[in-house]
ZAMARGU-4260 file (C-alpha; in steps of 0.2 Angstrom, whole numbers, plus 5000, padded with zeros to 4 digits):
<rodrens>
0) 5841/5965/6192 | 5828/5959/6204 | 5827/5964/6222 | 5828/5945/6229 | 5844/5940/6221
5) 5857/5937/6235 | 5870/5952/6240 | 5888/5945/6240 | 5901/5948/6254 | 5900/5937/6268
10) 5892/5919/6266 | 5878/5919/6256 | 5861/5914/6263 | 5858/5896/6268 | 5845/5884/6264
15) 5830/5890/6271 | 5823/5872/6280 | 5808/5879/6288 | 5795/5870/6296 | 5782/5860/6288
20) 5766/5866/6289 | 5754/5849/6288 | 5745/5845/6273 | 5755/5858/6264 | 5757/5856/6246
25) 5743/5842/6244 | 5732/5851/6236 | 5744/5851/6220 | 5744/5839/6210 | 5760/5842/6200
30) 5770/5847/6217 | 5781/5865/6217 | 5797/5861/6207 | 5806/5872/6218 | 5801/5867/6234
35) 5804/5848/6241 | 5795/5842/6259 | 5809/5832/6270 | 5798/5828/6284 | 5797/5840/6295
40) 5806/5852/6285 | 5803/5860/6267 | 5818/5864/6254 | 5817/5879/6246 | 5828/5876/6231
45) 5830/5895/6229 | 5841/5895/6243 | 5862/5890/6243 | 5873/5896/6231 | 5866/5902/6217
50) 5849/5895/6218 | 5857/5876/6221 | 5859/5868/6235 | 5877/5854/6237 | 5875/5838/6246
55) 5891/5831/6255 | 5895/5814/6252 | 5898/5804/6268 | 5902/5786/6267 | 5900/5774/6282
60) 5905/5759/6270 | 5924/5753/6272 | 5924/5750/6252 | 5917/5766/6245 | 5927/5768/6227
65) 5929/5787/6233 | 5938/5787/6247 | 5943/5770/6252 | 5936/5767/6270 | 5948/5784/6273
70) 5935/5789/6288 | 5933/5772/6296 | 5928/5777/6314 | 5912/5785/6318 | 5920/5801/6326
75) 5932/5803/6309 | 5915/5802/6299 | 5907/5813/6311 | 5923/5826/6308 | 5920/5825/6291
80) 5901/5827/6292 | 5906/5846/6301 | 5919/5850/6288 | 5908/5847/6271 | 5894/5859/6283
85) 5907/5872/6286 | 5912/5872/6267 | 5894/5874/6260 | 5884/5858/6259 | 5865/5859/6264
90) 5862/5842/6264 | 5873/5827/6269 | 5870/5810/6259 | 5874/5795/6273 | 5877/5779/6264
95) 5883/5761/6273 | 5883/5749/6259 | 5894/5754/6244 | 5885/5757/6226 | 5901/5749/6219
100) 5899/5733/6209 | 5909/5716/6213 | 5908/5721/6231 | 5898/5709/6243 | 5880/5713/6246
105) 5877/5721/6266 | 5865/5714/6277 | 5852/5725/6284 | 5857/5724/6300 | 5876/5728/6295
110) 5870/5743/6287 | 5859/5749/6300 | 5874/5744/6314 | 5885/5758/6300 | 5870/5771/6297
115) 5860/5774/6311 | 5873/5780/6325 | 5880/5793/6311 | 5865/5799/6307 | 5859/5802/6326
120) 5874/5813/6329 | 5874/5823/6312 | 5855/5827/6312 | 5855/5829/6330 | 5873/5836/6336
125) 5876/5846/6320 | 5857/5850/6316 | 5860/5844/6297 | 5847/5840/6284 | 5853/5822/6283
130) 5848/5809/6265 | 5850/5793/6269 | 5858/5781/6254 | 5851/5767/6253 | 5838/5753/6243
135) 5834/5743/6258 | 5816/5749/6266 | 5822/5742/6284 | 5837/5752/6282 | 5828/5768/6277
140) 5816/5766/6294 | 5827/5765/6303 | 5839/5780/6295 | 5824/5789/6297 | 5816/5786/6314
145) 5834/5790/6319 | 5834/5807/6310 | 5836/5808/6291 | 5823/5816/6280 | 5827/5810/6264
150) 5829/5793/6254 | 5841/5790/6243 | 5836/5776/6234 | 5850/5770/6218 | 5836/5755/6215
155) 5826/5764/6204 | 5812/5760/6218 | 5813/5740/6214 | 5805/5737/6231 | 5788/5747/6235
160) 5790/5746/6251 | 5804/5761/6249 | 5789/5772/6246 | 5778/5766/6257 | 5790/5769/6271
165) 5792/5788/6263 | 5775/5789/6264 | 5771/5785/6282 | 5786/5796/6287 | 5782/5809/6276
170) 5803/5809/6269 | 5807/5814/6254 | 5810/5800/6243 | 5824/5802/6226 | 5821/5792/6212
175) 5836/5786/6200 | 5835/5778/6183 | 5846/5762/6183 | 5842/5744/6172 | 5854/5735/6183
180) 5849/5727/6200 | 5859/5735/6215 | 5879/5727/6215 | 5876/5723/6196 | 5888/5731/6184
185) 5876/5731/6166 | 5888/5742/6153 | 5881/5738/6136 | 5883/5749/6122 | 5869/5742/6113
190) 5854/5745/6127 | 5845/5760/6123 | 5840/5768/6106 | 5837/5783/6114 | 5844/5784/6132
195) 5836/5801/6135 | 5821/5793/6131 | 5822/5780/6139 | 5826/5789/6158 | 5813/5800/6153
200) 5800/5787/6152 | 5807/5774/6168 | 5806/5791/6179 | 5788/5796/6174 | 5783/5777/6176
205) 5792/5779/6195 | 5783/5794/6199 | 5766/5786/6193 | 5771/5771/6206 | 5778/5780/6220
210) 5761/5792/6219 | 5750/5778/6217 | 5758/5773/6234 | 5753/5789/6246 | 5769/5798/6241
215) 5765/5817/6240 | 5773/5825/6222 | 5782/5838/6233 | 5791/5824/6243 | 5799/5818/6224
220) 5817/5822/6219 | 5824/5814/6202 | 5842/5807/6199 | 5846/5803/6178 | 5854/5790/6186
225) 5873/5795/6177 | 5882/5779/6175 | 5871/5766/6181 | 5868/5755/6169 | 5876/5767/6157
230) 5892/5767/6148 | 5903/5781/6149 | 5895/5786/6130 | 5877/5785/6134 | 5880/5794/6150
235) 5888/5809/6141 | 5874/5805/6129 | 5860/5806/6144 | 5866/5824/6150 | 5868/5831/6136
240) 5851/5830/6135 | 5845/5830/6152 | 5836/5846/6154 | 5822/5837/6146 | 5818/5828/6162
245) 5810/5846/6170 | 5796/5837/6159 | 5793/5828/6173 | 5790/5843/6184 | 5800/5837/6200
250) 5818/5846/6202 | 5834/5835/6197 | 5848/5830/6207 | 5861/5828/6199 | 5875/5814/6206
255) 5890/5820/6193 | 5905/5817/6206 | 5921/5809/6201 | 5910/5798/6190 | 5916/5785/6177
260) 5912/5794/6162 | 5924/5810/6168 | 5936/5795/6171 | 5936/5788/6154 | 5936/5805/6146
265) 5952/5810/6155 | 5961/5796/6161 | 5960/5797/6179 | 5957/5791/6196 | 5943/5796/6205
270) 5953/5808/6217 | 5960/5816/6203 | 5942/5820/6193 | 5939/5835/6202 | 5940/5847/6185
275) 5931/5835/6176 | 5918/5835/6190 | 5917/5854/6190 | 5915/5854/6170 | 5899/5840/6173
280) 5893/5853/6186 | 5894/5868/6177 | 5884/5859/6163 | 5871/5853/6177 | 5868/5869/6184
285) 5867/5877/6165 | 5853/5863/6161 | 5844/5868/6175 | 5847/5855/6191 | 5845/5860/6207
290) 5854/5848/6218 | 5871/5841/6215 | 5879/5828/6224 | 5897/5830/6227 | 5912/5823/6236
295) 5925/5842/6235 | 5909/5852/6243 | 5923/5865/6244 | 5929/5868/6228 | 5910/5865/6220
300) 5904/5880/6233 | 5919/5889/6225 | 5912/5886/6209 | 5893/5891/6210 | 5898/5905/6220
305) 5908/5914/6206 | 5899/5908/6193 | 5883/5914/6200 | 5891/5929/6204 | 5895/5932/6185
310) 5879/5929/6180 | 5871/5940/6190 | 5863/5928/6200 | 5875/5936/6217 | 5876/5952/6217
315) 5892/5960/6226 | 5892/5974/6238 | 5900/5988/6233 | 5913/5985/6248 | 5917/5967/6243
320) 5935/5968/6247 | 5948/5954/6246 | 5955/5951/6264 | 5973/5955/6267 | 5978/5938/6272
325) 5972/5931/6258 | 5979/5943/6243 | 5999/5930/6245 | 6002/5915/6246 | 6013/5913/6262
330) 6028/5901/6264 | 6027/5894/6281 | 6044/5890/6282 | 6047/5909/6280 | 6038/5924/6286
335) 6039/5931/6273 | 6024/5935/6261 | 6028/5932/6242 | 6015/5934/6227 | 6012/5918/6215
340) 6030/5917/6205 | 6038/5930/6215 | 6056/5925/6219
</rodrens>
């Protein structure tokens, strides 16, 4: 085994966002597909759990499909901001406008209004790495004067200018494949021969674009784009195959939680899809991904932790012990401590 695997106990290592050294990484043409420069900061994609790193999902949008407007007020989004750093997210995705479709359009202005105070207080008050979702370039300056370092852009990069603004700023920029125009539901069976293909050609012609457009290959991070534009078939069709987009030689994210395909496939409600989202994970992490996006950051930290751990990817101590107050479950009512089934 080799002598930079992580050793299992306590936490594992964080993230290491160090510093970025200026005019690091531009000699390379191709970029490092395990390192990604965030501004001021560089990603080493060897860090989190496992090798990957999680980003928390935080919406500042009444109508997310997720949650429902359930952290309306900007100290209850901040609460939830600390909770999804405490359970093991690097990265927190900051989004004021819901991708959802049949919902009205944002103003700029609106969204900024949503965005910008959260981000102050996450990347300042809790020191996070802070993505910023959103299409809109005025949206993104402003998320980004204010303290993000990424771009999240679900656009498929329609408007330049999203680069351009990267590229002044120096933020890493992600780039989804999607057919349909932001708001715009697009679910025909018939649209791609090869959907694989077809995601694999859109994203090198993006990366082609954003380059051409002073982005830095390092600053790059690519999204398959799972169910946009998809239906739940070619989705399932798209990550099966995935792993063909390391082509492209820029790290995947992958965007899997409580999606619309694990919906279809099991008949439930987007609360309910965490199993479903731990199966689309596991199959992400087995095809190589090194981000994944996810609303249960707890139960996704749980997951790569063991199954990095049998893999070999964590090694334990030999002291790795189970703590005593967490061998029973405990019955508040009672002070008693009873095993799982024990009467």
């Amino acid at each position: 085994m080799s002598a930079d695997r992580e050793r299992m106990g306590g936490d594992p290592e964080r993230v290491r966002a160090e510093p970025n050294q200026a005019g690091e990484g531009s000699e390379r043409i191709h970029g490092d597909p395990e390192r990604v420069r965030a501004g001021d900061r560089v990603l080493e994609l060897g860090g989190g759990v496992g090798g990957r790193l999680i980003m928390g999902i935080v919406n500042a949008s009444p109508d997310s499909f997720s949650d429902g407007g359930r952290y309306a007020t900007l100290d209850a989004q901040l609460e939830l901001a600390q909770s999804l750093l405490a359970d093991g997210a690097e990265i927190l995705d900051i989004g004021g406008e819901s991708a959802s479709t049949g919902r009205p359009t944002v103003s700029v202005e609106e969204e900024i209004e949503r965005v910008v105070p959260l981000v102050e207080r996450v990347a300042g008050e809790l020191g996070a790495i802070v993505s910023v979702d959103t299409y809109k370039p005025p949206v993104a300056r402003a998320a980004i004067e204010a303290g993000a370092r990424i771009v999240n852009d679900v656009s498929g990069l329609r408007d330049p200018e999203l680069a351009r603004v990267c590229a002044q700023t120096g933020a890493a920029l992600v780039l989804m494949h999607t057919r349909a125009a932001p708001k715009r539901r697009l679910q025909d069976p018939d649209l791609y021969g090869d959907v694989v293909g077809e995601v694999h050609a859109f994203l090198g012609e993006r990366i082609e674009r954003a380059l051409a457009l002073g982005i830095d290959p390092d600053q790059l991070i690519l999204d398959p784009g799972p169910d946009f534009a998809k239906t739940p078939a070619q989705t399932i069709e798209l990550l099966a195959g995935v792993g063909r987009l390391h082509e492209l030689g820029r790290p995947l994210l992958m965007a899997v939680s409580r999606k619309d395909f694990i919906g279809a496939l099991t008949g439930r409600p987007p609360r309910e899809r965490l199993p479903g989202t731990l199966a689309a994970l596991a199959h992400g992490v087995d095809a190589g991904a090194r981000i994944f996006r996810v609303h249960d950051v707890a139960a996704a930290a749980d997951f790569l932790k063991v199954r990095a751990a049998l893999a070999g990817e964590l090694v334990p101590r030999r002291d790795l012990a189970l703590a005593e107050e967490h061998r029973y479950e405990r019955d508040e009512s009672s002070s008693e401590s009873r095993m799982p089934g024990e009467r």
